[in-house]
Each structure stands twice: as structure tokens, then as C-alpha cells.
C-alpha positions as CSV (number, residue, x, y, z in Angstrom):
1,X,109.0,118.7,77.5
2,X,107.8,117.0,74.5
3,X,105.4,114.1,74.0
4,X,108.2,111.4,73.7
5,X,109.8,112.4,77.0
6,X,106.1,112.0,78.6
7,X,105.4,108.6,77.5
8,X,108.2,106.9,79.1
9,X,106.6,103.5,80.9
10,X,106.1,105.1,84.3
11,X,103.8,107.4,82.5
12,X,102.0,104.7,80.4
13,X,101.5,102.6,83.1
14,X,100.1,105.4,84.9
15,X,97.9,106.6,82.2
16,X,96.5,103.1,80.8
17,X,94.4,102.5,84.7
18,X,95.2,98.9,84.8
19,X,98.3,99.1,86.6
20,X,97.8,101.5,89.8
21,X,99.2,98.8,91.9
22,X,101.6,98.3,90.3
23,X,102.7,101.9,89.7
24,X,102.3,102.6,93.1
25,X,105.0,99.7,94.0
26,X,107.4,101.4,91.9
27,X,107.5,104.4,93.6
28,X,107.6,102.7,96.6
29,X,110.2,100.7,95.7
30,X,112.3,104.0,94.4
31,X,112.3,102.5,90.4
32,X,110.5,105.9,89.0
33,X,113.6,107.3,88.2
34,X,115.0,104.3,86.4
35,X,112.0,103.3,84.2
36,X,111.8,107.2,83.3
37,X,115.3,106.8,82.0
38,X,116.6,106.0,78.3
39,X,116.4,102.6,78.9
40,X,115.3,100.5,76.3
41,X,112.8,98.3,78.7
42,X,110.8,95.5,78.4
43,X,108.6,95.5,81.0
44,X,106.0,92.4,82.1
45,X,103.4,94.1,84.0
46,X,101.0,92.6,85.8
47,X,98.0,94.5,86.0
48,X,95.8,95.4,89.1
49,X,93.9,92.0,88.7
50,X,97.2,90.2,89.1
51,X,97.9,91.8,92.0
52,X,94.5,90.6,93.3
53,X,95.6,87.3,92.9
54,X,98.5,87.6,95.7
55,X,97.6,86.3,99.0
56,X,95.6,89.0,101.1
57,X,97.8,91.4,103.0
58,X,101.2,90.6,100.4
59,X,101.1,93.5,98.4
60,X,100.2,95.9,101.3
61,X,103.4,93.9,103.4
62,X,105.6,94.6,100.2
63,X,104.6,98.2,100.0
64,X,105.9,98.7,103.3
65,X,108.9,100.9,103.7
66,X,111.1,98.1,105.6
67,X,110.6,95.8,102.2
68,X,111.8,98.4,100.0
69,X,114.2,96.0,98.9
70,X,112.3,92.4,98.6
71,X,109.7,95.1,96.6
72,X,112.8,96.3,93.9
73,X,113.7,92.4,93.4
74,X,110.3,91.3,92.6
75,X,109.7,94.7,90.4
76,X,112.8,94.2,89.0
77,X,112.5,90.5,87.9
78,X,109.4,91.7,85.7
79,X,111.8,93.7,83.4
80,X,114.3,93.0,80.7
81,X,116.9,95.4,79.0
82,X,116.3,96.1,75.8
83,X,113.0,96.1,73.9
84,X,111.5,93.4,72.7
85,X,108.1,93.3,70.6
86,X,105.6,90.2,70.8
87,X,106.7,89.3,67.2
88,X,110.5,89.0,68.4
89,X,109.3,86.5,71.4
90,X,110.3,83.4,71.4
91,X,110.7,80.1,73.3
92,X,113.7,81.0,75.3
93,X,115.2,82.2,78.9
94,X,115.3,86.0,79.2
95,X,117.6,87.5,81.9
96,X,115.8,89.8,83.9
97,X,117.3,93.4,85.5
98,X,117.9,91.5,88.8
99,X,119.9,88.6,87.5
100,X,117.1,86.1,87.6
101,X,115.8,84.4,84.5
102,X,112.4,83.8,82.9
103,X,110.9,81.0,81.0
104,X,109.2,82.4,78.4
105,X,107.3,80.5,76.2
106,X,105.6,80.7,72.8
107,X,102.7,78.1,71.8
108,X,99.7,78.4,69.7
109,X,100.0,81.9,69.5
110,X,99.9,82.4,73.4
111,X,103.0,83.9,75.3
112,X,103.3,82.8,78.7
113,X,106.3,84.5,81.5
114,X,106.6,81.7,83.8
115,X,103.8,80.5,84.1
116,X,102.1,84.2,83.9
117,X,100.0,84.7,80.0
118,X,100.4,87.4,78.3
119,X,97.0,89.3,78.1
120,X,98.3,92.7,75.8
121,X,100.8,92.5,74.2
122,X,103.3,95.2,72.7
123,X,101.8,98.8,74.7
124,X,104.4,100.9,73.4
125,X,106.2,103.9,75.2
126,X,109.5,106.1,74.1
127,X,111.9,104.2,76.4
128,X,110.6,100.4,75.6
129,X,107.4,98.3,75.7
130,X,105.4,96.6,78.0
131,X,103.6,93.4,77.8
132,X,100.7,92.9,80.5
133,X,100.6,89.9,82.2
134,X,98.0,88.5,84.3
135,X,99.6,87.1,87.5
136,X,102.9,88.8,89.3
137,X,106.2,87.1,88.8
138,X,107.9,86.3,92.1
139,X,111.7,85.4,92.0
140,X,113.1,82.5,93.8
């Protein structure tokens, strides 16, 4: 295996040790697989402090077998095909991987998903980039 195929975002994410929970809902959720693939991604992660931020008992009630699917729709409305770098953000409406949109938005220098900032910007890895985000995105 070479070092490109071992920094796909999966492995990233699991190697930066700000986004256990949220690793540890995608392979709940079954999306291992499909962020270790060719992709491009863009993916805005919350990290383990967003997750904190859910009401108690929400992340343990999505990690439950049973809500395997409500898990893969809020997952999957963090990421966006293709791979887009913080200098190629701007005000718009990205389409997310599970049809949804996001209201991204540029000001002052800030980027903010939703109403989500952007903390870290631009974390690369060999099948797209992620963007860290300090509250979880949940779809309609």
C-alpha cells in the first residue's frame, strides 16, 4: 500500500484525534467504505467538541444500530463531491451527497456551513479535503 492510499479522509480523520466521534459514526453508519474510495470529497467535519454540543444522549441514540439510516443522512449532509479548498469558497448553496443543500457563507474572512464556522480549514488527504467545523450539521 503506499502513503497516498493511507491518507484517504477516513484515515485522516482518524489520525488528526479531534474527530473520534465522528469517525466512530461513520463506521456505524457503514460510510468507511465510501470515504476510502476515489472520491473527490469535501467533507465538513465536526469535531469531537461539536458533538458535545448535541443534546445529551443524541449521538449515543444516533449510534444505535436501529438509526443506521437517520446516522448516514446526517453524515452524509456534511459532505460534498468534489474537492473544494477554502480559497475556492464562496457565498453560495453547495448540494450535499444526500440531496440537501448548505448555505455556505464567506464574510470577513470567516466561512460559516449553516450556521456552523469553520475552525481549520483545508486538512488535506488523497481522495479530498476536509474543513472542520465546530457544531454538527443536521438536515431538515
Amino acid at each position: 500500500m503506499t502513503t497516498t492510499e493511507t491518507n484517504d479522509i477516513v484515515a485522516v480523520a482518524s489520525g488528526a484525534g479531534i474527530f473520534s466521534t465522528l469517525v466512530a459514526a461513520v463506521t456505524a453508519a457503514g460510510l468507511v467504505e465510501t470515504l476510502q474510495g476515489p472520491g473527490p470529497f469535501t467533507v465538513f467535519a465536526p469535531n469531537d467538541e461539536a458533538f458535545a454540543k448535541l443534546p445529551e444522549g443524541t449521538v449515543a441514540e444516533l449510534l444505535k444500530p436501529e438509526n443506521k439510516e437517520k446516522l448516514a443522512a446526517v453524515l452524509t449532509y456534511h459532505v460534498v463531491a468534489g474537492k473544494v479548498m477554502a480559497c475556492d469558497i464562496t457565498t453560495m448553496k453547495a448540494t450535499t451527497v444526500n440531496g440537501q443543500e448548505l448555505d455556505i457563507n464567506v464574510s470577513h474572512g470567516e466561512v460559516t456551513v449553516n450556521k456552523s464556522k469553520v475552525i481549520k480549514a483545508d486538512v488535506a488527504a488523497s481522495n479530498g479535503v476536509i474543513h472542520v467545523l465546530d457544531c454538527v450539521l443536521l438536515p431538515e
